[in-house]
N, C-alpha and C positions, 0 to 999 in steps of 0.2 A: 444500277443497283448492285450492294455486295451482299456476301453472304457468307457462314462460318460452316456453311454446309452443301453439298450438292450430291447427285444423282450420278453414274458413271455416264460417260458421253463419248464419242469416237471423234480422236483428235486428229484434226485437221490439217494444221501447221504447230508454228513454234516461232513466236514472236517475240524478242527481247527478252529472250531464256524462259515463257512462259511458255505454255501447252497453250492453243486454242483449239478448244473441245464445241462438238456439234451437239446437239443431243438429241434423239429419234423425234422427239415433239416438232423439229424444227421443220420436218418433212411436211408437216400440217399446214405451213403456210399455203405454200405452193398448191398441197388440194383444197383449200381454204377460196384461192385464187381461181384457178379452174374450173371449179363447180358454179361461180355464179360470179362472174366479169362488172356486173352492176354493182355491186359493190364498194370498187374501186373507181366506176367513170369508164371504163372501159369495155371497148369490145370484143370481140372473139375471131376477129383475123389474125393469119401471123404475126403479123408487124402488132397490134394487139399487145397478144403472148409476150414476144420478146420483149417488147419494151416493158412490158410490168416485170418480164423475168428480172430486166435490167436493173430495175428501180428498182426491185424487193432488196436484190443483193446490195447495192447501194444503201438504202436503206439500215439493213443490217452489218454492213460495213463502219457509217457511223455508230450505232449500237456498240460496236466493238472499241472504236476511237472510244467514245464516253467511258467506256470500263476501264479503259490502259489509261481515263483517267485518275479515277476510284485505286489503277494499278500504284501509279507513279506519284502521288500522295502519299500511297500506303507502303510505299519503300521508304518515299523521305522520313517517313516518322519510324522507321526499322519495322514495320508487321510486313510477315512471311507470306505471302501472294503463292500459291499452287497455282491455277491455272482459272482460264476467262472460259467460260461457256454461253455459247449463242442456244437459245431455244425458242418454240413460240411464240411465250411471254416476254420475249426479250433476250439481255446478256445479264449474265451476272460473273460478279468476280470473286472466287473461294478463295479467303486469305482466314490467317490464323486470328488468336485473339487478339481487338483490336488496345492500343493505349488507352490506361486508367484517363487520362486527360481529355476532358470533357471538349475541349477548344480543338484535339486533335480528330478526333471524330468528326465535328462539324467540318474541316478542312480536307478529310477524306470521303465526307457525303457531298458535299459540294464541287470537288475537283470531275464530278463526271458532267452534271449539269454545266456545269465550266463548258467542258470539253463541246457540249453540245451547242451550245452558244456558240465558241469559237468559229464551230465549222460553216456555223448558220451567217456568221457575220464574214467571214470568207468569203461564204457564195452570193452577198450581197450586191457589193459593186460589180461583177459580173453580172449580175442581173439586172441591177440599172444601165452599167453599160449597153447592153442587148437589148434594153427597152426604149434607149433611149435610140438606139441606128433603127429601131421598129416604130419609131415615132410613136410610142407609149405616152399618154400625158394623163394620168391619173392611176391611184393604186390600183380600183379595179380590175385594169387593163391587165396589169402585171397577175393578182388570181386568177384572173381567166387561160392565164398558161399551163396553170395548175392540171396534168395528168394527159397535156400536152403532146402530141409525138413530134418534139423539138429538141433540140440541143438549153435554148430558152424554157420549155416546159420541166423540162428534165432536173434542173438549178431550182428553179422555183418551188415544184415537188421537194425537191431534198431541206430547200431554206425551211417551207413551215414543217415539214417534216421534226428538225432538229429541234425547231422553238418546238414541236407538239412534243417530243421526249426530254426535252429539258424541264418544261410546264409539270409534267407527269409524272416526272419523277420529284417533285420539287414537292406535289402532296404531301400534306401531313400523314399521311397513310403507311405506318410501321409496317413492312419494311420498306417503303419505298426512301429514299436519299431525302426527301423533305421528312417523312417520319423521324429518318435515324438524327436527324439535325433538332428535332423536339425533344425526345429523347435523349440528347448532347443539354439541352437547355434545362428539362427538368432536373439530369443528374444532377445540378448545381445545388436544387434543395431537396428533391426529394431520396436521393442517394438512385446506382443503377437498378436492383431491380424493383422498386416501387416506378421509375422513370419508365422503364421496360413495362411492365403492367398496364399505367394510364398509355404509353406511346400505341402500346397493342390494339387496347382497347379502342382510341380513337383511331388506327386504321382498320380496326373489323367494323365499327360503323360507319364509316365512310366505303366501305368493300359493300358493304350490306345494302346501301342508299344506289352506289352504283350500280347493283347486282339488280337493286329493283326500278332502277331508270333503265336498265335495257332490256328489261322484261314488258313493261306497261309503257315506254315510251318510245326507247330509240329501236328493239326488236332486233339489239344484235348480240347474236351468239359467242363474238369475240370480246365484247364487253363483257359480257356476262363469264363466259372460262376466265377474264384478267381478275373479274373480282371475288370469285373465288380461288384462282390461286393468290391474291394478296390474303386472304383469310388463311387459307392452309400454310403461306410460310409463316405468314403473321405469326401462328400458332407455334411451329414446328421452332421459329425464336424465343418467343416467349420461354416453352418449355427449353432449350436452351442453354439460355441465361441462370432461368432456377436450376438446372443442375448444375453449371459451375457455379455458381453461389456453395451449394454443397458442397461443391469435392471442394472449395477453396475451405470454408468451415471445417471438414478432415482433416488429423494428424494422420502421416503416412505410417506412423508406428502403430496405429493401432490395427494395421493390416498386412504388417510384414509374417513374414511366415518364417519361425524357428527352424534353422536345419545343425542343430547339435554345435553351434561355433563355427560352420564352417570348415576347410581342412587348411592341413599343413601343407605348407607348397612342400616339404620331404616327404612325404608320405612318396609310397609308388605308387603310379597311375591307377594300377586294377583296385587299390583299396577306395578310387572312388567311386565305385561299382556297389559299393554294400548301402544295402537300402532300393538300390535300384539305379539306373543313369539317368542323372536329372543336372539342371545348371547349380552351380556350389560357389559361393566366395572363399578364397586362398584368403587365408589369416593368418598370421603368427602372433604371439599375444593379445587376441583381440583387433588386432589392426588389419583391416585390410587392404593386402596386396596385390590384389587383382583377381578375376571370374573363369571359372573353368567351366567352360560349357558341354553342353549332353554333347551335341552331334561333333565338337572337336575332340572329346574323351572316347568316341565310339570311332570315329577312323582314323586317331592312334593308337587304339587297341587291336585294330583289324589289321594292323603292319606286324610284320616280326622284328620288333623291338620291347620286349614286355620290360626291359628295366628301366626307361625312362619316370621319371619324379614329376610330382604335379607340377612343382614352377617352371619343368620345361617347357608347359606345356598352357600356362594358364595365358589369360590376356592380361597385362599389368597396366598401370596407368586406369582402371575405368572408375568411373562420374561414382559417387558416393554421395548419400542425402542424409540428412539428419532427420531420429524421429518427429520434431516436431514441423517436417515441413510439410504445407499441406497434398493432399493428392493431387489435385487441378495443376500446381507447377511441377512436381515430380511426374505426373504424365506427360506432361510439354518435354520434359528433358528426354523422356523415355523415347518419346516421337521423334524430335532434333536431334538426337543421336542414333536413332535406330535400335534401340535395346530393348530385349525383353523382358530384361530383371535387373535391375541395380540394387546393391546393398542399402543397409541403412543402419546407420549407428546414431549413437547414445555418447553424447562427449568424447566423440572420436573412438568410442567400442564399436565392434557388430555385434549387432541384435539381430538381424534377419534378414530375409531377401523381399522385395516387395515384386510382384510379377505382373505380368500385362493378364492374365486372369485372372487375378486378386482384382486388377481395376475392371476387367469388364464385369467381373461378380457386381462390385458396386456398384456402375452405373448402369447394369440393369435391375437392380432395387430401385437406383433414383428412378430411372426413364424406362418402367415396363412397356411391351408391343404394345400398342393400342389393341393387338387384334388376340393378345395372348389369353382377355377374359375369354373370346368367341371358340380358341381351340379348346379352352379347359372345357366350357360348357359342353360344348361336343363332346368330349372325350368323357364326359359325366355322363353322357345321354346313351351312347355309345357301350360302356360301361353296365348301365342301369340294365341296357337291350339286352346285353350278352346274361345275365343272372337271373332274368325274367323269361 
């Protein structure tokens, strides 16, 4: 599974220039495992322990191959991959926004499932090999190796293992790799987020169906946490997708912020101090020629050099937008470049600066806390006490 979002996680390694990040959930398997051995087919001697330690990590190991395949799909089509995180529920792979092209998405939901295949058809002739020097003569023979404390049980374990997360993630269930492949398919007519909408919808009810097969039938608790986290990210895409619809819908000019034209790169340094020190675009007729930031105008003024001129001092060369481009791509630029404000002009005028808190202003109107009606309430209640 991928995702355009995740939680912080302590990383682990660094694999093919990417982060692979842990995340505290992941610790649950392991007590998940220890607290009741049944579960798994297994018992509670050393040899036991070790060997399910063995397997989980294997286990999780593939998890991580499937996502480097999610990875290296999602370079071939150029989207920016951050880092793979293992947790709980799985791995997931945090990459930026994915291509408009519906055929390219299904090639990047599919290449994990790929991956998990692959590994499964690997460990296969190995498997019949070793069943076949065990004088194996029907499939049977071969599940009953399944959780095994063999070098043969161990291969076996891993084969349906991979068919089990290849199958699973292949659900129509948004977000799962089969969802986001429905989703690929609806955008064809119904555009992305009406496609996003019904994809959501049919994996909360298939999250919903599972949630109450392991309530009333199968009695497990790891089903039941997998299908409500497919709900909660379900959700947490959904919502999303509708904000960048938004910011793509916004002109960034109607949220740059006037700062009088900007200055002259001749001016001298201290006159960019009136008003206060804040970041300024260097202009000269209107044009500009590069960003003089707060904290580089504050310790070249802390030197004893007070005659120096803004263009000594500004950054020249930076990213420049026009007002009518939307917020959604002029935040990507803001982010892939590392800036906190870029200009923006008007047929090659400046008009204003646009800042990374003018965007968070925004998309916290688009995407308020869930929990922020619950502090106001309080702080109403709280409020009412003190006056009473």
């Amino acid at each position: 599974m991928y995702s355009q979002s995740m939680t912080k996680s302590l990383t682990i390694a660094r694999v093919f220039d990417l982060n692979v990040q842990l995340h505290p959930t992941f610790a649950l398997v392991f007590v998940w495992v220890f607290i009741d051995w049944r579960l798994v087919g297994v018992g509670n001697s050393i040899a036991d322990v070790a060997f399910t330690s063995i397997l989980i990590l294997l286990i999780f190991g593939c998890v991580l191959i499937h996502e480097f395949g999610h990875v290296f799909m999602a370079r071939h089509y150029g989207v920016r991959v951050h880092e793979v995180s293992l947790s709980a529920m799985g791995g997931v792979a945090r990459m930026d926004q994915l291509p408009g092209d519906p055929s390219s998405e299904v090639a990047i939901a599919l290449a994990g499932p790929g991956a998990s295949l692959a590994i499964a058809a690997g460990t296969a002739p190995v498997i019949v090999l070793a069943g076949v020097i065990s004088g194996f003569s029907s499939p049977e023979q071969y599940a009953l190796t399944v959780f095994q404390h063999s070098p043969t049980g161990l291969l076996t374990t891993l084969f349906y293992a991979n068919l089990l997360i290849m199958m699973f993630n292949l659900l129509p269930a948004f977000p799962m790799d089969g969802g986001r492949v429905l989703r690929a398919g609806l955008c064809m007519v119904w555009g992305r987020d009406a496609a996003t909408r019904a994809a959501v919808l049919v994996g909360q009810v298939l999250a919903f169906l599972l949630l109450l097969f392991s309530i009333l039938v199968a009695h497990s608790v790891i089903l039941g946490l997998l299908a409500i986290f497919i709900i909660v990210v379900a959700y947490a895409e959904d919502r999303a997708v509708r904000v960048e619809s938004a910011l793509r819908r916004m002109r960034v000019g109607q949220f740059a912020l006037w700062d009088m034209g900007g200055i002259s790169p001749d001016q001298p340094l201290a006159n960019a101090l009136r008003g206060g020190p804040r970041d300024m675009a260097v202009t000269r007729d209107g044009t500009v020629l590069g960003m003089l930031w707060r904290n580089r105008l504050l310790a070249e003024l802390g030197q004893a050099n007070p005659g120096r001129t803004v263009g000594e001092v500004m950054e020249a060369g930076v990213p420049v937008v026009d007002i009518n481009a939307s917020v959604f791509d002029v935040q990507r630029l803001m982010s892939e470049e590392n800036r906190w404000a870029v200009p923006v002009t008007e047929s090659g005028h400046y008009r204003g600066l646009f800042t990374g808190d003018r965007f968070l202003h925004i998309y916290h109107q688009l995407s308020p806390d869930p929990l922020q009606w619950a502090r106001e309430f309080l702080n109403r209640r709280s409020s009412q006490r003190l006056r009473t």
